[in-house]
C-alpha positions as CSV (number, residue, x, y, z in Angstrom):
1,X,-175.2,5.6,-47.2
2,X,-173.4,8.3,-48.9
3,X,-172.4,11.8,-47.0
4,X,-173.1,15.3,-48.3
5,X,-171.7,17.7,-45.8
6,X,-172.9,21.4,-46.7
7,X,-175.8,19.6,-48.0
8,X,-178.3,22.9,-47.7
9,X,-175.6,24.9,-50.0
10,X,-175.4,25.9,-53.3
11,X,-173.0,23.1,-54.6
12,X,-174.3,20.5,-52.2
13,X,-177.8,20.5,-52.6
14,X,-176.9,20.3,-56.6
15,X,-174.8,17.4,-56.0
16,X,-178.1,15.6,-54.0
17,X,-179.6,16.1,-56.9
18,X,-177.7,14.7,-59.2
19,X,-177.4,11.1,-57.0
20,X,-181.2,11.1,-56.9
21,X,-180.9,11.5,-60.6
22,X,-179.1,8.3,-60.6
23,X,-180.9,6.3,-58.5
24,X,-179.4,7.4,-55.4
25,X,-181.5,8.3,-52.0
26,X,-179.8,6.6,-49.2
27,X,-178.0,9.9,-48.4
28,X,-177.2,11.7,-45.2
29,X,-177.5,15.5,-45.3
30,X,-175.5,17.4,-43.2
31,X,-175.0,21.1,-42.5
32,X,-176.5,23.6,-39.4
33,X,-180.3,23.7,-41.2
34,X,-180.4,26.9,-39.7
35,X,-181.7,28.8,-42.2
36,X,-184.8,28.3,-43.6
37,X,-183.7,29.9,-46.9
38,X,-181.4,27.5,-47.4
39,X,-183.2,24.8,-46.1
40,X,-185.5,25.3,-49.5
41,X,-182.4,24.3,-51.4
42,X,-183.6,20.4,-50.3
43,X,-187.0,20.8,-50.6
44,X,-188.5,17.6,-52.8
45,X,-185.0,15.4,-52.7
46,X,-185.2,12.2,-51.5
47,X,-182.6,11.5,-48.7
48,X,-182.4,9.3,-45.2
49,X,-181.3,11.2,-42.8
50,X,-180.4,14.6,-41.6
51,X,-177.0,15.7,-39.0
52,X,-176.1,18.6,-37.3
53,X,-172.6,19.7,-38.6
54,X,-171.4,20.0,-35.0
55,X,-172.7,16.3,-34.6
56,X,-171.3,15.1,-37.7
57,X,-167.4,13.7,-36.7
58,X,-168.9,11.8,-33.8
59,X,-172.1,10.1,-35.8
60,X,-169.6,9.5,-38.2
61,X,-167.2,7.4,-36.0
62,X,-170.6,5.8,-34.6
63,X,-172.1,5.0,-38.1
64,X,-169.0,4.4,-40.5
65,X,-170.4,0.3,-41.1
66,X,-173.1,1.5,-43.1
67,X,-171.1,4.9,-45.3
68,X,-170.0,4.3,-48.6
69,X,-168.7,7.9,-49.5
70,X,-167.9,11.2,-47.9
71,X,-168.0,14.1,-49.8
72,X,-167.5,16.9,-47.7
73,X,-168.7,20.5,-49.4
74,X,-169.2,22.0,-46.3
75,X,-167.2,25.6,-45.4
76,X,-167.2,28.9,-44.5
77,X,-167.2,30.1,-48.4
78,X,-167.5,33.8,-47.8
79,X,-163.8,35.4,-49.4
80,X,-164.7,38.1,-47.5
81,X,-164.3,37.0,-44.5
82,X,-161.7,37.8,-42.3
83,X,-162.0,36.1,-39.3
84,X,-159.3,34.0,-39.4
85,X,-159.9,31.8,-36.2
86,X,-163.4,31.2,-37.5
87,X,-162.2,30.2,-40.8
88,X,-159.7,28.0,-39.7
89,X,-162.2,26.0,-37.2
90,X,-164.9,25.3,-39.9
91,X,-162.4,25.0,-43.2
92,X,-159.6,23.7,-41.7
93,X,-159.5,21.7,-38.4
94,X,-163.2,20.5,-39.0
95,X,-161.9,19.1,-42.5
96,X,-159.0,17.4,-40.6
97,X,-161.8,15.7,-38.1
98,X,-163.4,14.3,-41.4
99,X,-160.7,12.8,-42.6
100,X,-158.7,11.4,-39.9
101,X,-162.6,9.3,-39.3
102,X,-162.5,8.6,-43.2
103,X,-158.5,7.5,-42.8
104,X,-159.6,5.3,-39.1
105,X,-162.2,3.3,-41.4
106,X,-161.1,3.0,-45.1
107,X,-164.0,5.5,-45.7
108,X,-163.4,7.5,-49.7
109,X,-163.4,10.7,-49.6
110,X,-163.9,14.0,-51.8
111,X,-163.6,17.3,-50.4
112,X,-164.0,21.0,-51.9
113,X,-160.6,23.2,-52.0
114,X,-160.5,26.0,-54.0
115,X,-159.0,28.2,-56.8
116,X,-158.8,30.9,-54.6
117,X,-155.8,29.1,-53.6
118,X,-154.2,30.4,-56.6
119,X,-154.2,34.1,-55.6
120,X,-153.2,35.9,-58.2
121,X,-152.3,33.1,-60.7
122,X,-148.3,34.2,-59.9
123,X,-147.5,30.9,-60.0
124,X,-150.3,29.7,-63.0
125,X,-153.3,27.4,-62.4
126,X,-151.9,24.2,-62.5
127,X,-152.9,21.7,-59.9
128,X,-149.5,20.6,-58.8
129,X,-149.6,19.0,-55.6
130,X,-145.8,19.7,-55.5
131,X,-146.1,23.7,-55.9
132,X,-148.6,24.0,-53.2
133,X,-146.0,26.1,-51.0
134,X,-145.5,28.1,-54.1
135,X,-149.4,29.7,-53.7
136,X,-149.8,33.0,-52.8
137,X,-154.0,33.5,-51.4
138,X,-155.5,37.1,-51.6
139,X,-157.6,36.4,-48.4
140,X,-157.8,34.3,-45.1
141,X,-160.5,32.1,-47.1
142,X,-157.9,31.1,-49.7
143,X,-155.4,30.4,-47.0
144,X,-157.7,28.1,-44.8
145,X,-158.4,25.8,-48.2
146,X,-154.6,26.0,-49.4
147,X,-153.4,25.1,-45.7
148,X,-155.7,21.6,-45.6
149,X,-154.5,20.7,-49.5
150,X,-151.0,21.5,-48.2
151,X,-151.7,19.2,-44.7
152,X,-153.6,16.3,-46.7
153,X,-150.8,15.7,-49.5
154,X,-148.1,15.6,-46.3
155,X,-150.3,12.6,-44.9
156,X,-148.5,9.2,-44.4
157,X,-152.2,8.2,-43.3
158,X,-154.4,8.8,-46.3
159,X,-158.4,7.5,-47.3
160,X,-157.7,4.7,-49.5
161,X,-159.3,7.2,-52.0
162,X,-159.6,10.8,-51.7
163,X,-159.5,13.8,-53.9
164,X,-159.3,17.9,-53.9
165,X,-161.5,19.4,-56.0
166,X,-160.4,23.5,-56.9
167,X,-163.9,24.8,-57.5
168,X,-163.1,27.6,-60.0
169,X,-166.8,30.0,-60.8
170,X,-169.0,27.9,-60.1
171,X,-172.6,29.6,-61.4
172,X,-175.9,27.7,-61.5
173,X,-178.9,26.9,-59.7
174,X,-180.2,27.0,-55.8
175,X,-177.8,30.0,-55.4
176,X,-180.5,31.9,-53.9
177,X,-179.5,32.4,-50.7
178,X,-175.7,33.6,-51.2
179,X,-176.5,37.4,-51.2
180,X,-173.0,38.8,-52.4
181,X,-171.7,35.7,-52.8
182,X,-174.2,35.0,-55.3
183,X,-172.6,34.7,-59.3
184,X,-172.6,37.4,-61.6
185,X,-175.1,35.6,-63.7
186,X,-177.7,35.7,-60.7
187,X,-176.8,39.2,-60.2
188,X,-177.4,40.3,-63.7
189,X,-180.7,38.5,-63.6
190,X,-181.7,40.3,-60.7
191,X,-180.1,43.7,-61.3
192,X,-181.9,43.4,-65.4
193,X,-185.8,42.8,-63.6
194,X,-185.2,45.4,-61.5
195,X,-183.8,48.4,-63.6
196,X,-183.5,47.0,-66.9
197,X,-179.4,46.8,-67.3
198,X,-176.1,45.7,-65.4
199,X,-173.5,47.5,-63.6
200,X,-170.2,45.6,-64.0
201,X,-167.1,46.4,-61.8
202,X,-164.4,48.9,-63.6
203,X,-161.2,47.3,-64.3
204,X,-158.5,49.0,-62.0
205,X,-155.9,46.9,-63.9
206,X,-154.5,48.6,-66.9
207,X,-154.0,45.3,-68.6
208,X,-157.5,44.9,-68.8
209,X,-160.2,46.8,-70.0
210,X,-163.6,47.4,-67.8
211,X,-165.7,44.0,-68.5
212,X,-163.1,42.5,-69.8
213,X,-161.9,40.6,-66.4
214,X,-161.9,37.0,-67.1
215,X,-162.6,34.4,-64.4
216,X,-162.9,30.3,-65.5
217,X,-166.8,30.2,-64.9
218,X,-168.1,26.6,-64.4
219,X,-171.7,25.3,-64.7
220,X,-172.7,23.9,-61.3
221,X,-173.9,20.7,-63.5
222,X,-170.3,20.0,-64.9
223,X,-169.3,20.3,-61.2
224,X,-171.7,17.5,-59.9
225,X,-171.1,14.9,-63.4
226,X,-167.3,15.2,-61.7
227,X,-167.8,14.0,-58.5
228,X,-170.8,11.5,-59.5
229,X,-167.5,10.4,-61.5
230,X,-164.9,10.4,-58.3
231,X,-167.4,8.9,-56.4
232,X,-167.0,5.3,-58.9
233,X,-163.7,6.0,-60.2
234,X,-162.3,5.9,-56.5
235,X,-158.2,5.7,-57.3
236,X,-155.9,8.3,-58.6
237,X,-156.5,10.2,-55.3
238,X,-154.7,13.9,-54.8
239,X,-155.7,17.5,-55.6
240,X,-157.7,18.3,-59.0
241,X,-158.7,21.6,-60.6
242,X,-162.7,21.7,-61.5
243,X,-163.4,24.5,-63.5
244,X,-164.4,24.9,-67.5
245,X,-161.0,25.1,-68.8
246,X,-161.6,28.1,-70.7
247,X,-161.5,31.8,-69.2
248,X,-164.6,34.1,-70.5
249,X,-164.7,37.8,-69.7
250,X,-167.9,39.3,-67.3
251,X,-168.7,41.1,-70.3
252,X,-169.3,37.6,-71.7
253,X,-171.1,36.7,-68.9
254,X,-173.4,39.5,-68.3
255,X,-174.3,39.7,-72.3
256,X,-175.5,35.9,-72.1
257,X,-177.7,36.8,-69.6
258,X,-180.0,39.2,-71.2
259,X,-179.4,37.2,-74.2
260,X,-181.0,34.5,-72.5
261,X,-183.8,36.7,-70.8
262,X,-184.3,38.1,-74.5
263,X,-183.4,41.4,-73.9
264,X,-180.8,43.7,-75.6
265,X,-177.8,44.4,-73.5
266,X,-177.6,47.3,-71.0
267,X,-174.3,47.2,-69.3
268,X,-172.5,50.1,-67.8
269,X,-169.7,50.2,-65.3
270,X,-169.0,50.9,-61.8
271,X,-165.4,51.4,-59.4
272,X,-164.2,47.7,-57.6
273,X,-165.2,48.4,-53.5
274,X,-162.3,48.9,-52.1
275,X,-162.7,46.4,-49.8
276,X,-162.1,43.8,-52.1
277,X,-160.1,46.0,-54.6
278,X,-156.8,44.9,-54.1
279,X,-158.0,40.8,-53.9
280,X,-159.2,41.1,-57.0
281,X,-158.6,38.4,-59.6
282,X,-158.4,39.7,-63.0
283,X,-157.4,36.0,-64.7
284,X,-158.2,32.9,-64.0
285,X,-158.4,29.4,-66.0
286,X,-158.2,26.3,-65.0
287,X,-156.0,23.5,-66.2
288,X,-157.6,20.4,-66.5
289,X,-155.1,17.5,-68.2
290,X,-154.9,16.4,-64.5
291,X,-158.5,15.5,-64.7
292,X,-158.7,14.2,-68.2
293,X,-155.7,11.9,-67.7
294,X,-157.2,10.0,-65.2
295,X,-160.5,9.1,-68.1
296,X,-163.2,12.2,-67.4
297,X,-163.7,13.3,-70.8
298,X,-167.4,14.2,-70.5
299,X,-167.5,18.1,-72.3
300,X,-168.4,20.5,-70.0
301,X,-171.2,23.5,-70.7
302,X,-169.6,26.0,-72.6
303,X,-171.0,29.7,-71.1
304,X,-173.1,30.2,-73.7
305,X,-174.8,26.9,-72.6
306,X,-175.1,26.7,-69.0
307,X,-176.5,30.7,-69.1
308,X,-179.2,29.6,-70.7
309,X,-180.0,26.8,-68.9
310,X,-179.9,28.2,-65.7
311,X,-181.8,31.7,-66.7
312,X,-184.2,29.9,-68.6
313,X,-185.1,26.7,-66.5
314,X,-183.9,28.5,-62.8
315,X,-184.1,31.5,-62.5
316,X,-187.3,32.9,-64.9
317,X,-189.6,30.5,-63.4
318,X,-187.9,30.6,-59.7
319,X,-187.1,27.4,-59.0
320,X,-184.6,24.9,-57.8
321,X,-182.4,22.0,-59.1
């Protein structure tokens, strides 16, 4: 059996998927299935089993003869959220449950960090399990996936495979559900069928120019081909960036979406909320050597690409991946 924990999300249900795709339906979902809108993210996959997430350390411990892999995508993803008790239950102690189980029997694991860790890129984007201490989060969500990478690479009791992932943008299908959480792409589509144009956020940065923010955005189906990797390559464990490798500006973004829904761009601008104003990431871009050096060299989507797959095949007709 293989383990999806967050396995109604946006990443998760992907990542399902993409193992059916290959062959692959022995799986256990688990997550809270509390909401029916995101239950629709697992509608039509094959899969043997659903858990309860507050079920899920103990049927693990119960059931471990018959797992093969853990991948644990499950979180409290919300950056602007800050309850830090709440966050620190469900991102951080409930990832330690899973993998002191995984470390008790020799399970592999691959869990979701993120590049929120990074902050404002002070000290770059490199994923250097030795400069952990060095990262400087914007919000409590950073901090609860930056204080688990910084607990798991202080383990003397490790999985016998494990890895990190820093999910940078991460765009695609069966996002439905994630309100303002949602990508820009999604928002564009939506904000283009119902007024005809796209409000971007102003730049409050005089470095950059409104539109011209520039975040690494990832296709959700670059995300999945990487762990469909981990999951066979199983050595080299530690703490890998996943994102494009190349920054693109919203501008970009947004363009590629009414390029994609044929229609002529109609973007204008609007002030950052203040709410998130000053934990606002003007620049980020993954390095990924770490990756490639251990044999992925699959190309990823460029922007251009995955836009067009997910307006056209996703989002026009409404449905799911």
């Amino acid at each position: 059996m293989i383990i999806v924990t967050g396995a109604a999300g946006f990443i998760g249900s992907c990542l399902i998927q993409k193992l059916n795709e290959e062959g692959y339906y022995d799986l256990v979902l688990v997550d809270d299935f509390s909401s029916e809108e995101q239950n629709k993210n697992f509608d039509g996959k094959r899969f043997a089993k659903k858990v309860d997430r507050e079920e899920f350390p103990q049927w693990l411990r119960e059931n471990q003869l018959h797992v093969q892999f853990v991948f644990h995508l499950g979180a409290r993803t919300d950056t602007t959220e800050f309850d830090y008790e709440l966050l620190k239950k469900l991102n951080l102690d409930y990832t330690i449950d899973i993998w002191n189980v995984c470390v008790e029997f020799g399970l592999p694991l691959v869990y979701a960090s993120s590049a929120a860790t990074y902050g404002l890129g002070e000290s770059g984007y490199e994923d250097d399990e030795t400069r952990l201490d060095e990262l400087r989060p914007l919000n409590p969500y950073g901090d609860s996936k930056n204080e688990f990478d910084k607990w798991a690479i202080k383990q003397e009791r490790q999985p016998f495979f494990w890895a990190g992932l820093k999910f940078f943008n991460v765009y695609g299908p069966n996002e439905y559900h994630k309100g303002r959480m949602a990508s820009v792409v999604f928002h564009t589509f939506n904000q283009i069928q119902k007024t005809g144009g796209m409000r971007l956020f102003k730049s409050h940065n005089p470095e950059f120019r409104d539109g011209e923010q520039q975040r690494d955005f990832v296709y959700v189906k670059d995300v999945t081909d990487v762990m469909y990797f981990l999951m066979h390559h199983r050595k080299d464990s530690g703490i890998y960036n996943l994102g494009s490798g190349k920054a693109r500006t919203f501008l970009d973004l947004a363009t590629n979406t009414f390029k994609a829904m044929g229609k002529d761009p109609e973007i204008s601008f609007i002030p950052t909320p203040e709410d998130i104003r000053d934990k606002y990431q003007y620049f980020t871009e993954a390095k990924m050597d770490k990756l490639s050096a251990i044999g992925y060299h699959k190309a990823f989507h460029t922007l251009e690409q995955g836009v067009e797959d997910y307006v056209k095949n996703y989002l026009i007709p409404g449905k799911y991946y």
